[in-house]
C-alpha positions in Angstrom: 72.1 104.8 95.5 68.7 103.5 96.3 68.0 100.4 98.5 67.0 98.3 95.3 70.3 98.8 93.3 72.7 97.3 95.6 74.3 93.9 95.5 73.7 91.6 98.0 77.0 89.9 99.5 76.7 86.8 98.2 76.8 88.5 94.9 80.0 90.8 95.3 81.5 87.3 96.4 80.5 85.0 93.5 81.9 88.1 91.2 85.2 88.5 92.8 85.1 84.6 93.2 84.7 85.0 89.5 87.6 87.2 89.4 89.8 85.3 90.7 90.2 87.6 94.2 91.2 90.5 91.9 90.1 93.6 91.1 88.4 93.7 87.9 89.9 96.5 86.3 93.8 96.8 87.6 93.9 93.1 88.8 95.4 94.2 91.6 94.9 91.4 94.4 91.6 91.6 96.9 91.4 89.8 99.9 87.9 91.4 101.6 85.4 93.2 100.4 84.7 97.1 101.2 87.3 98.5 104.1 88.4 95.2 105.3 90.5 94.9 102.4 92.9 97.5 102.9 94.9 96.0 105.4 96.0 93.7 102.3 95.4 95.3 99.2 99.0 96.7 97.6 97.5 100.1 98.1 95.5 100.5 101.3 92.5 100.3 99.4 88.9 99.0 100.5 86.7 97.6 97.8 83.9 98.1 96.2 81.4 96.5 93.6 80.2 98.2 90.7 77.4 97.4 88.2 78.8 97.1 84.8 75.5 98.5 82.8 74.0 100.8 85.7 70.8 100.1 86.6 69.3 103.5 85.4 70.3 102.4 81.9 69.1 98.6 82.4 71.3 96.7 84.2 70.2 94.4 87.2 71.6 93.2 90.2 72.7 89.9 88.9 76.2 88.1 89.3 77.0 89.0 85.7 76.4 92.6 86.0 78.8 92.8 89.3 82.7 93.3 89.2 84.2 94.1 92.4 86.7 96.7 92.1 89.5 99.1 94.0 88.1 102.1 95.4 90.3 104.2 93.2 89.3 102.5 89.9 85.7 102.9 90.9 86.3 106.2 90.9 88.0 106.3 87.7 84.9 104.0 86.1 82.2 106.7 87.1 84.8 109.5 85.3 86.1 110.8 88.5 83.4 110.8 90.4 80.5 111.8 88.6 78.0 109.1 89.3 75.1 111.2 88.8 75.3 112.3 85.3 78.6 110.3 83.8 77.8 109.3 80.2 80.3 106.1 80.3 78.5 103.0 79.5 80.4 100.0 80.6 80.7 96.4 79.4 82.8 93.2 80.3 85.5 93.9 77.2 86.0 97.2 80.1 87.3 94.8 82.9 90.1 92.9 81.6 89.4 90.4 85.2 86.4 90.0 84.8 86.9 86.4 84.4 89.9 85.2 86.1 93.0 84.5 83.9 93.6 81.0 82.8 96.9 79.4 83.0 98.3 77.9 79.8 99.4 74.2 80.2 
């Protein structure tokens, strides 16, 4: 990935602020982002955030095209792996946490 399409860190924590400190696909708790994480995560997973409309298609490096997300279901999200040429076009409807869940009072 070139220089220019990366998040900076204050935008991987706003979105998994936004998320509630979960991943944004499988929910599954997220303590730190990238490696630190895996001395928590349910899995001994690291983290990592993902643009929901890749940059090649349009998508910027804003807060609301970040989710943070397990290693494993980033690699599920670019169709195992194939972040070159994979033909998946996400949206927010794709990442049930992308907003945290609200508790009904």
């Amino acid at each position: 990935m070139a220089r220019g399409e990366r998040f900076s860190r204050g935008t991987k924590l706003m979105a998994l602020s936004r998320q509630g400190w979960k991943c944004a696909l499988c929910g599954t708790q997220i303590s730190l982002l990238g490696k630190g994480g895996r001395v928590t995560h349910k899995f001994g997973e690291g983290s990592q955030a993902h643009h929901v409309r890749h940059v090649k298609l349009g998508g910027s490096n804003m807060v609301e095209n970040c989710v943070v997300i397990c290693d494993s279901c980033h690699y599920s999200v670019h169709e195992g792996g194939n972040y070159r040429w994979g033909k998946v076009i996400g949206g927010r409807s794709d990442f049930p946490f992308y907003r945290r869940s609200r508790r009904k009072r």
